[in-house]
Biopython code that builds the backbone (N, CA, C, O; Angstrom):
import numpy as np
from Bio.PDB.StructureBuilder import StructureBuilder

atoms = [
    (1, "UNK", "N", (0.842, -1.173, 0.000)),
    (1, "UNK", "CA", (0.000, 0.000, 0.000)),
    (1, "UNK", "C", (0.889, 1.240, 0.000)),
    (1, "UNK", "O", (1.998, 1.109, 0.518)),
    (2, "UNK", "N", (0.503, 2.606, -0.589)),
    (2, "UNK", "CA", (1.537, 3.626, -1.107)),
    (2, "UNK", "C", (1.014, 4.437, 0.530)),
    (2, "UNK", "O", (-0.165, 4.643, 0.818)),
    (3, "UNK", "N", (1.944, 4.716, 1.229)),
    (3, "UNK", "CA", (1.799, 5.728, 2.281)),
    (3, "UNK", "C", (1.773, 7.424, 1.153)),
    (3, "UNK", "O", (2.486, 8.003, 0.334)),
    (4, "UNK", "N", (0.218, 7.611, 1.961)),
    (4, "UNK", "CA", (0.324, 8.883, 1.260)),
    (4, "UNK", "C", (-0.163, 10.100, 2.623)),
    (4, "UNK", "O", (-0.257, 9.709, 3.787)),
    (5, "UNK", "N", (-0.383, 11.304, 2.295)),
    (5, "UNK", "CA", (-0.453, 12.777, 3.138)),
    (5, "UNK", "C", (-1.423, 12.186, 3.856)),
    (5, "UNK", "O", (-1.314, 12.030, 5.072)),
    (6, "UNK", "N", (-2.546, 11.770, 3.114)),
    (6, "UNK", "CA", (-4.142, 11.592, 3.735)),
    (6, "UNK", "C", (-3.942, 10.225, 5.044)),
    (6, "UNK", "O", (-4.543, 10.247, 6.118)),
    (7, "UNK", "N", (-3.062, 9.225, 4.654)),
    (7, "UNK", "CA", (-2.924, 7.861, 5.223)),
    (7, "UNK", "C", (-2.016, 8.036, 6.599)),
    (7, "UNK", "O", (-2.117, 7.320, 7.595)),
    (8, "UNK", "N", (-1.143, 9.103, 6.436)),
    (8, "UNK", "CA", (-0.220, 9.598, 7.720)),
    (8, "UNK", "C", (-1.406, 10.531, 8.728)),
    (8, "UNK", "O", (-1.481, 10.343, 9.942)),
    (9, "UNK", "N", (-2.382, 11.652, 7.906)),
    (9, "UNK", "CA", (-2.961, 12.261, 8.846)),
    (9, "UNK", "C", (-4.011, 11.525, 9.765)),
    (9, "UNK", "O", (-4.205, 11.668, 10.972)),
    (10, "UNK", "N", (-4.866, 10.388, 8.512)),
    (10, "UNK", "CA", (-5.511, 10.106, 9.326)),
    (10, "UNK", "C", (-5.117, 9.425, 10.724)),
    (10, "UNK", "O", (-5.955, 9.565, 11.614)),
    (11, "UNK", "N", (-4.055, 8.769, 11.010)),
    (11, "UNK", "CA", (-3.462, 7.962, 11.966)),
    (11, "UNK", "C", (-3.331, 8.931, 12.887)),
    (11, "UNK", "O", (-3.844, 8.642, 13.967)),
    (12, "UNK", "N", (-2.876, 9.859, 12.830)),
    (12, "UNK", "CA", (-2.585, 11.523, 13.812)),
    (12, "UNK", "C", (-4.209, 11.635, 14.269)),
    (12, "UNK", "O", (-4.811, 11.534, 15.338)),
    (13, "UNK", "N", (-4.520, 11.856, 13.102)),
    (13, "UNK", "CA", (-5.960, 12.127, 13.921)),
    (13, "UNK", "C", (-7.159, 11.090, 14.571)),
    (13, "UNK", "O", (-8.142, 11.325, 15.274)),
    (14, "UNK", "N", (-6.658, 9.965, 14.055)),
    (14, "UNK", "CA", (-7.515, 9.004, 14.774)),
    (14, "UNK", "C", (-6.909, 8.781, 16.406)),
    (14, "UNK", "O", (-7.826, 8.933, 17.213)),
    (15, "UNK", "N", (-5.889, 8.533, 16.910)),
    (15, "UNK", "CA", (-4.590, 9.049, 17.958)),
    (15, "UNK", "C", (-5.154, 10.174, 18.810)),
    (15, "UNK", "O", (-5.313, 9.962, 20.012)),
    (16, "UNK", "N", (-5.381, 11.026, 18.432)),
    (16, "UNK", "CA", (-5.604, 12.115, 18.691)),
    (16, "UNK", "C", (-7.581, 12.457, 19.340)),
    (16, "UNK", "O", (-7.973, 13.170, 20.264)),
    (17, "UNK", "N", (-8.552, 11.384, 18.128)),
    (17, "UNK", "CA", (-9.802, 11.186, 18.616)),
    (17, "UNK", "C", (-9.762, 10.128, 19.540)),
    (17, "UNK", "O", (-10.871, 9.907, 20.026)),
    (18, "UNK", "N", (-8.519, 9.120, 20.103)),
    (18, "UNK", "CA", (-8.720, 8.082, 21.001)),
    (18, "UNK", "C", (-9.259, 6.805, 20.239)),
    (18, "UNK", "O", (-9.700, 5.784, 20.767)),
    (19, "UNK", "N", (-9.152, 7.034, 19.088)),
    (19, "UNK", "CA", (-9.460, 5.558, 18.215)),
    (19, "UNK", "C", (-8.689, 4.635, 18.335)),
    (19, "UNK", "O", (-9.076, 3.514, 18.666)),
    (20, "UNK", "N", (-7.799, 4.844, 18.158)),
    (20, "UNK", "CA", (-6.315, 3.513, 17.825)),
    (20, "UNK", "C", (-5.491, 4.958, 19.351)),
    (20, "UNK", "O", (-5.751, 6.152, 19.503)),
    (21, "UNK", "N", (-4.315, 3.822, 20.300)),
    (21, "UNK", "CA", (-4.050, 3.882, 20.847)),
    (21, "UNK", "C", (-2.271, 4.191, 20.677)),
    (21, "UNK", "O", (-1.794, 3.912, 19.578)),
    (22, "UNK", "N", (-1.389, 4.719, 21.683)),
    (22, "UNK", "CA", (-0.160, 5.371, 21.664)),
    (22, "UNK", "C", (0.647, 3.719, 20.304)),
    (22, "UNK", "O", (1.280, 3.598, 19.256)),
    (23, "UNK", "N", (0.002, 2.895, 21.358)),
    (23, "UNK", "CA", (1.086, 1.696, 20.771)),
    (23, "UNK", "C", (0.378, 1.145, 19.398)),
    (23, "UNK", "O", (1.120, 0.373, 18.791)),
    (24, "UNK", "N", (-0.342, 1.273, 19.045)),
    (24, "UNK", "CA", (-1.145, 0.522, 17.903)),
    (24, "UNK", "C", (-0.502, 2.003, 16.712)),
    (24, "UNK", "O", (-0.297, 1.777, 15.519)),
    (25, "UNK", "N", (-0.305, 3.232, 17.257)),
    (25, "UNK", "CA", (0.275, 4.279, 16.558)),
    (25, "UNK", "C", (2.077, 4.210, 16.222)),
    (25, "UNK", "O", (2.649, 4.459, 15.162)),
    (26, "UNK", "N", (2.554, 3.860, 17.301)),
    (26, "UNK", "CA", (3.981, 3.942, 16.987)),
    (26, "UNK", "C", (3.888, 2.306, 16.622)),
    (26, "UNK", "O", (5.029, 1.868, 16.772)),
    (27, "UNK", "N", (3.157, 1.433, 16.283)),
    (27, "UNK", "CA", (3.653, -0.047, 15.315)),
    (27, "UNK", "C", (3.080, 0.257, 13.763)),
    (27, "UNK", "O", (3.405, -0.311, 12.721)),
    (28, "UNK", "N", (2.395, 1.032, 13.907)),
    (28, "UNK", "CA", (1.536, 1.582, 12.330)),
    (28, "UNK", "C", (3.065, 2.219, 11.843)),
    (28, "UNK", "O", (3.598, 1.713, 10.855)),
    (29, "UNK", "N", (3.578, 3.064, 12.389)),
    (29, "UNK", "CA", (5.239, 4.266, 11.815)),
    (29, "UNK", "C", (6.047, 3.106, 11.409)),
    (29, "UNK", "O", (6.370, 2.983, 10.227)),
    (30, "UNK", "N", (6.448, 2.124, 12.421)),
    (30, "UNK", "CA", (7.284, 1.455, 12.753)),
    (30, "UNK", "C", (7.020, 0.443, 11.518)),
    (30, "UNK", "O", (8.087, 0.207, 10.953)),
    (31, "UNK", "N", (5.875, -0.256, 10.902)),
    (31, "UNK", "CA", (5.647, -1.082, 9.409)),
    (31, "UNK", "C", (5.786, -0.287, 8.708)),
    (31, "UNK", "O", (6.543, -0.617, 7.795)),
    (32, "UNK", "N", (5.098, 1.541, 8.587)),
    (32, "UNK", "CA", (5.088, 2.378, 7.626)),
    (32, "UNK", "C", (6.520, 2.461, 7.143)),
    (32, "UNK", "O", (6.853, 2.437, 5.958)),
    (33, "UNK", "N", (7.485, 2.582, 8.373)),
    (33, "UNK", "CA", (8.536, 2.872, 7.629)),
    (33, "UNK", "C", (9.436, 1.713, 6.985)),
    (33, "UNK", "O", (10.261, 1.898, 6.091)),
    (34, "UNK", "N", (9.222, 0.838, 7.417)),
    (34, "UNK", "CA", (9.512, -0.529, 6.236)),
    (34, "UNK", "C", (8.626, -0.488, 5.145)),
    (34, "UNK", "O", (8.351, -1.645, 4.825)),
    (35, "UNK", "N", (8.240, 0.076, 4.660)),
    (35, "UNK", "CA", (7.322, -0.149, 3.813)),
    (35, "UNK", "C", (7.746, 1.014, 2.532)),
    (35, "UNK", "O", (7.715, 2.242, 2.455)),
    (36, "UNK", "N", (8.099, 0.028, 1.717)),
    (36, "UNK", "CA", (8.834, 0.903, 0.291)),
    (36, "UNK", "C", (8.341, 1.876, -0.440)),
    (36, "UNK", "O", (8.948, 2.734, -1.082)),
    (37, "UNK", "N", (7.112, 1.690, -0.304)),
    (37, "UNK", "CA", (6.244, 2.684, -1.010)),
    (37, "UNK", "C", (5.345, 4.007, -0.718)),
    (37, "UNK", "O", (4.116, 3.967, -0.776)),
    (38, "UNK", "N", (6.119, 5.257, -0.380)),
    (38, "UNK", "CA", (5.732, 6.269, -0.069)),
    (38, "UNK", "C", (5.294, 7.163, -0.858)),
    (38, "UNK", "O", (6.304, 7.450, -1.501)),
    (39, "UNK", "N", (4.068, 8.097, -1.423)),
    (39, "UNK", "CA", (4.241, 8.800, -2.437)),
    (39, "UNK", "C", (5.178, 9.517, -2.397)),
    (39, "UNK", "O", (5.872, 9.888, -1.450)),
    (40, "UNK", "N", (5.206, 9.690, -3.275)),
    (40, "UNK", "CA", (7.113, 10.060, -4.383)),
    (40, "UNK", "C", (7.164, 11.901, -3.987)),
    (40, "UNK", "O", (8.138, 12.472, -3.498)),
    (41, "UNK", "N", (6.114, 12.416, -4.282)),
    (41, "UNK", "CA", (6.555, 13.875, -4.175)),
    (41, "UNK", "C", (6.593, 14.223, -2.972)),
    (41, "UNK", "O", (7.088, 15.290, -2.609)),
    (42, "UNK", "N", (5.935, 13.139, -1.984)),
    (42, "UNK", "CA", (6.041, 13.987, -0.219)),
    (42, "UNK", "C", (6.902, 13.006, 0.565)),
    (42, "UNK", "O", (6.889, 12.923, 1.793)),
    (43, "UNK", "N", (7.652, 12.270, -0.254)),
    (43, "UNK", "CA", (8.615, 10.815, 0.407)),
    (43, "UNK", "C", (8.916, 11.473, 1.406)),
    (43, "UNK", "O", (8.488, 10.927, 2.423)),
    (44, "UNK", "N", (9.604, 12.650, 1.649)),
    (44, "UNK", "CA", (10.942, 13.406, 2.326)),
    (44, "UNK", "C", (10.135, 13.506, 3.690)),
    (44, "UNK", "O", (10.534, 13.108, 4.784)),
    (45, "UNK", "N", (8.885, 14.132, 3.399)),
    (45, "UNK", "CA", (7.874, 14.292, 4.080)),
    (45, "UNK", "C", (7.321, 13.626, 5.458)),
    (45, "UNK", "O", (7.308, 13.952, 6.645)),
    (46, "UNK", "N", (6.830, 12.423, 4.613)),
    (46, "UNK", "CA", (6.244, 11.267, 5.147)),
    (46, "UNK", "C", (7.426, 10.407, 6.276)),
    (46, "UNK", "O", (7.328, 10.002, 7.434)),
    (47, "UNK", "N", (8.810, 10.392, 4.986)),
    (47, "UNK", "CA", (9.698, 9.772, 6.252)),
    (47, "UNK", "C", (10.152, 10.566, 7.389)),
    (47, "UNK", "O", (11.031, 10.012, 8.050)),
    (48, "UNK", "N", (9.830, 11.572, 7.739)),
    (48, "UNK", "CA", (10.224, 12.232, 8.859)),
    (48, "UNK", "C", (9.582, 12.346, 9.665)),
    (48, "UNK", "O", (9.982, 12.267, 10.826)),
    (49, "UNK", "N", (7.962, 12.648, 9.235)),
    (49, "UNK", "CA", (6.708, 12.976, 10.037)),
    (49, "UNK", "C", (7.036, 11.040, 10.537)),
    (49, "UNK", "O", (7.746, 10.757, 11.501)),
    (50, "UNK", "N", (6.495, 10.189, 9.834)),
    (50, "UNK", "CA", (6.141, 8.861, 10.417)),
    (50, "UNK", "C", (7.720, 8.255, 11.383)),
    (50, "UNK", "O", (7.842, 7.920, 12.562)),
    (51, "UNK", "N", (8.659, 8.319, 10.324)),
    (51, "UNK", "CA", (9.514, 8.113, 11.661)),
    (51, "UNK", "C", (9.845, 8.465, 12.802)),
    (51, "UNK", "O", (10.461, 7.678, 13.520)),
    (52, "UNK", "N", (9.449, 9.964, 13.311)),
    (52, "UNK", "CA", (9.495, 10.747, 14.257)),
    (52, "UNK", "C", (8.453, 9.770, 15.293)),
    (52, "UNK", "O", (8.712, 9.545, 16.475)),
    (53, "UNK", "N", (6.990, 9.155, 14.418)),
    (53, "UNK", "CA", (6.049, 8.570, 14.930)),
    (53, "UNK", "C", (6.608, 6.980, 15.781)),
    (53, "UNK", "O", (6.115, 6.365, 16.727)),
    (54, "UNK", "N", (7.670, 6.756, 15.046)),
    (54, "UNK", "CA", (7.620, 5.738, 15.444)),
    (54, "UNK", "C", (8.604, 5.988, 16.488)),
    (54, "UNK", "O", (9.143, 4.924, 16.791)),
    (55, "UNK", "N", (8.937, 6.720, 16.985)),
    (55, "UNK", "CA", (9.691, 6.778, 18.172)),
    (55, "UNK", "C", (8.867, 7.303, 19.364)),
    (55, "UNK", "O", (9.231, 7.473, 20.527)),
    (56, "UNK", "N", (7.931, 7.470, 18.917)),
    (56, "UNK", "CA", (7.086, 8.374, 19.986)),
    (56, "UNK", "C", (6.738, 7.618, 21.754)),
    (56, "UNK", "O", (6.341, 8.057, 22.833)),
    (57, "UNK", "N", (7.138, 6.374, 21.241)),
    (57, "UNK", "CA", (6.827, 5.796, 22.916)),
    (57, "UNK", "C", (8.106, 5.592, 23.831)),
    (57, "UNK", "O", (8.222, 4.937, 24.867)),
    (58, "UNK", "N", (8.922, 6.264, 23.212)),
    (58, "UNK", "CA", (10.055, 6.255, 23.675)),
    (58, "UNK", "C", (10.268, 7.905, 24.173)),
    (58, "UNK", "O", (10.018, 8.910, 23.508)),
    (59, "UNK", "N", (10.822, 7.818, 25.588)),
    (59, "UNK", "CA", (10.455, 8.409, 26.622)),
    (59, "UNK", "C", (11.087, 9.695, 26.217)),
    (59, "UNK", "O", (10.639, 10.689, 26.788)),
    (60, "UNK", "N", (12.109, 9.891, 25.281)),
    (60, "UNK", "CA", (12.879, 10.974, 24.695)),
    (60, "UNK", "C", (12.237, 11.793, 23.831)),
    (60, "UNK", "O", (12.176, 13.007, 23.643)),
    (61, "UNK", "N", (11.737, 10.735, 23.316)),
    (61, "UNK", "CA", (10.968, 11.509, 21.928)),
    (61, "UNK", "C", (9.363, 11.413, 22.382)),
    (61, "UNK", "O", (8.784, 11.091, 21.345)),
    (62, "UNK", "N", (8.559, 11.520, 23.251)),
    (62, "UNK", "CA", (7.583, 11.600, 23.396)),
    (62, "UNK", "C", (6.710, 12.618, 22.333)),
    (62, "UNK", "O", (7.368, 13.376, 21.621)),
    (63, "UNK", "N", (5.153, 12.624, 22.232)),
    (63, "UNK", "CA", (4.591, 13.654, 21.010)),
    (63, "UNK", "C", (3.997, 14.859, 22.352)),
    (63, "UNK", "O", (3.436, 14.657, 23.429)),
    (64, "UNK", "N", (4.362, 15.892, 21.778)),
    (64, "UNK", "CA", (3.338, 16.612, 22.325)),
    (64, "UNK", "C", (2.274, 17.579, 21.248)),
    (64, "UNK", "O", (2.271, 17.569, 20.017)),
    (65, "UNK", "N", (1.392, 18.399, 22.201)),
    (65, "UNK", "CA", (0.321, 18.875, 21.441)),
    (65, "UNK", "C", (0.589, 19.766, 20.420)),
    (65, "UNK", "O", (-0.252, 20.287, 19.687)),
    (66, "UNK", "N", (2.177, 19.976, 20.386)),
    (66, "UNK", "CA", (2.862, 20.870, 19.304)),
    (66, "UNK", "C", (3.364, 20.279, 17.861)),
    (66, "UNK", "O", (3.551, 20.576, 16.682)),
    (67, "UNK", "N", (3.452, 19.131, 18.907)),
    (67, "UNK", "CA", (4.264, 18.021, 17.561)),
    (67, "UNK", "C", (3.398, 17.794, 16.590)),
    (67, "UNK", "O", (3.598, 18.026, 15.398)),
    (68, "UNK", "N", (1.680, 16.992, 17.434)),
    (68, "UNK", "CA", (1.077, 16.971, 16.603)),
    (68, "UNK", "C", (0.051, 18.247, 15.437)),
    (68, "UNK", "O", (-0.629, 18.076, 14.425)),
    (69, "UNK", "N", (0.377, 19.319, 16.156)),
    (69, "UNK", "CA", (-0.247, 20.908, 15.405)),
    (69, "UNK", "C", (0.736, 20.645, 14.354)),
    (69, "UNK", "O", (0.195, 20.338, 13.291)),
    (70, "UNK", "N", (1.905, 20.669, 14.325)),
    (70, "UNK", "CA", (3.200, 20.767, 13.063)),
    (70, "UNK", "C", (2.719, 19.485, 12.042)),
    (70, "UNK", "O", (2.508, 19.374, 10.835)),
    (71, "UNK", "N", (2.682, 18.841, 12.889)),
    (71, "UNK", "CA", (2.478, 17.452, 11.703)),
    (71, "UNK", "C", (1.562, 17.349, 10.584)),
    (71, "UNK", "O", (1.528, 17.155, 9.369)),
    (72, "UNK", "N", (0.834, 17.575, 11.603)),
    (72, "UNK", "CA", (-0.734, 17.929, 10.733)),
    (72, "UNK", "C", (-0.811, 19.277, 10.120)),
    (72, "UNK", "O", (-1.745, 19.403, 9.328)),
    (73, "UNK", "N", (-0.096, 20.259, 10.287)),
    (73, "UNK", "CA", (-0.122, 21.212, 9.187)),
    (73, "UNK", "C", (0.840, 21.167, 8.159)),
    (73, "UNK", "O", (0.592, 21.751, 7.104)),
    (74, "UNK", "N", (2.032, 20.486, 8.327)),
    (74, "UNK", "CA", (2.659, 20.245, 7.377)),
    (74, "UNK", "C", (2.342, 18.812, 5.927)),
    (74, "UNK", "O", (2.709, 18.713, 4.756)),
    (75, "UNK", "N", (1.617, 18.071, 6.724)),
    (75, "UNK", "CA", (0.219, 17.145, 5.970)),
    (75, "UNK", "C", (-0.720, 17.975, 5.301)),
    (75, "UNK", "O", (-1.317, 17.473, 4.349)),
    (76, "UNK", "N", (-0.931, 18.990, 5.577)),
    (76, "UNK", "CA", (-2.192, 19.666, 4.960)),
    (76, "UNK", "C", (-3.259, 19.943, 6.009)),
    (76, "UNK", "O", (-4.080, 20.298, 5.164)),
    (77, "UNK", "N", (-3.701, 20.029, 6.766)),
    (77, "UNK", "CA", (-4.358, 20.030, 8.157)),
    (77, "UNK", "C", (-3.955, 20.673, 8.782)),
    (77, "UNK", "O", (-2.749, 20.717, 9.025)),
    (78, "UNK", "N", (-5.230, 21.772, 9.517)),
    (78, "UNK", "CA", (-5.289, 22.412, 10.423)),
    (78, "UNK", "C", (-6.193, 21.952, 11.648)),
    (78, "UNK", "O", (-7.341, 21.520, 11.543)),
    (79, "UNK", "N", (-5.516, 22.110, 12.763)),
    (79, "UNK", "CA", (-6.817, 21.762, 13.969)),
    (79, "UNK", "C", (-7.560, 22.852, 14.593)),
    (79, "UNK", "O", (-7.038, 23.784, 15.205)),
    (80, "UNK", "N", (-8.997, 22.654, 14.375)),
    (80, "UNK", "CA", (-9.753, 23.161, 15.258)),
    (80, "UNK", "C", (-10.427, 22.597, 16.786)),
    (80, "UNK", "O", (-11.295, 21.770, 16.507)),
    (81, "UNK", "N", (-10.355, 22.704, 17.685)),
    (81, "UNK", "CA", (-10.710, 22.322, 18.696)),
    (81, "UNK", "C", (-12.214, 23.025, 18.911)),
    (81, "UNK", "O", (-12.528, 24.193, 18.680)),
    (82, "UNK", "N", (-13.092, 21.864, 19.461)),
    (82, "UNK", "CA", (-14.075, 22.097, 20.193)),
    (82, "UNK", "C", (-14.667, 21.297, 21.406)),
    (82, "UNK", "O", (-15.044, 20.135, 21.560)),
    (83, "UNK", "N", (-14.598, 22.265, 22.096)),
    (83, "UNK", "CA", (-15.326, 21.628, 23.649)),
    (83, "UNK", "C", (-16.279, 21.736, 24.214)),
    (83, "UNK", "O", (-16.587, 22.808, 24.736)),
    (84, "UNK", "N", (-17.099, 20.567, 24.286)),
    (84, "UNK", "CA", (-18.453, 20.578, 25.227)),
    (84, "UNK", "C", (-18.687, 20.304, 26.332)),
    (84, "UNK", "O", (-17.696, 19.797, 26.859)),
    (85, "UNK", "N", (-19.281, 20.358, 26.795)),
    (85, "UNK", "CA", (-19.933, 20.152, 28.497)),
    (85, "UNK", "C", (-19.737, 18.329, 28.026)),
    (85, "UNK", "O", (-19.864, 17.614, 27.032)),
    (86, "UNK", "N", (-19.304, 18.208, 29.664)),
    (86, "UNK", "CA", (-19.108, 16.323, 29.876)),
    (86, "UNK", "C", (-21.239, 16.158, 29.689)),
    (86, "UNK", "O", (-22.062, 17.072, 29.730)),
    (87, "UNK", "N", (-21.392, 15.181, 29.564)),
    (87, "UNK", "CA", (-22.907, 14.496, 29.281)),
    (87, "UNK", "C", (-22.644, 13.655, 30.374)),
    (87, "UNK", "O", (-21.753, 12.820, 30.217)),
    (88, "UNK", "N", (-23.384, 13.713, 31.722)),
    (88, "UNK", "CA", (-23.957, 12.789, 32.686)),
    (88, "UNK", "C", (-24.532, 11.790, 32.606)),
    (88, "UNK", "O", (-24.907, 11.211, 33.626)),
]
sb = StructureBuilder()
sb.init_structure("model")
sb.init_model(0)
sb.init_chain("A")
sb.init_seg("    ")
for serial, (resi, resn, name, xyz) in enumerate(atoms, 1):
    if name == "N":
        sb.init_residue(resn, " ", resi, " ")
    sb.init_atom(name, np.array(xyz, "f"), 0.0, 1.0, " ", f" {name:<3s}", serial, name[0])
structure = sb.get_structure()
């Protein structure tokens, strides 16, 4: 499968909605980046954003809420945040 902009963000942002979890995220980087086939015009891209990912559970390189704002805007994505009242 070709790792492309859309296939890196969604993983950030599913991560980020609590879908898929820290470790199910840094083993997704960790195949991504074995994986030969990156689109070609954002290769440079992709291998930095996802490898960065795959270090992320490692206590040095942890992500923070900055890492992921950069990532995702350099993917194409901007975050908007919205917050509601907790539901009882």
């Amino acid at each position: 499968m070709k790792i492309t902009r859309q296939i890196a963000a969604k993983k950030l942002i599913d991560y980020l909605q609590h879908l898929i979890s820290l470790k199910e995220l840094v083993d997704w980087a960790e195949w991504a980046m074995m994986e030969p086939e990156f689109e070609e015009k954002d290769s440079e891209l992709l291998r930095e954003v996802i490898g960065y990912l795959g270090l992320a559970d490692v206590k040095a390189f942890g992500l923070t809420w900055d890492d992921f704002e950069k990532f995702l805007f350099r993917l194409g994505y901007q975050i908007k945040i919205s917050i509601n009242p907790k539901v009882s």
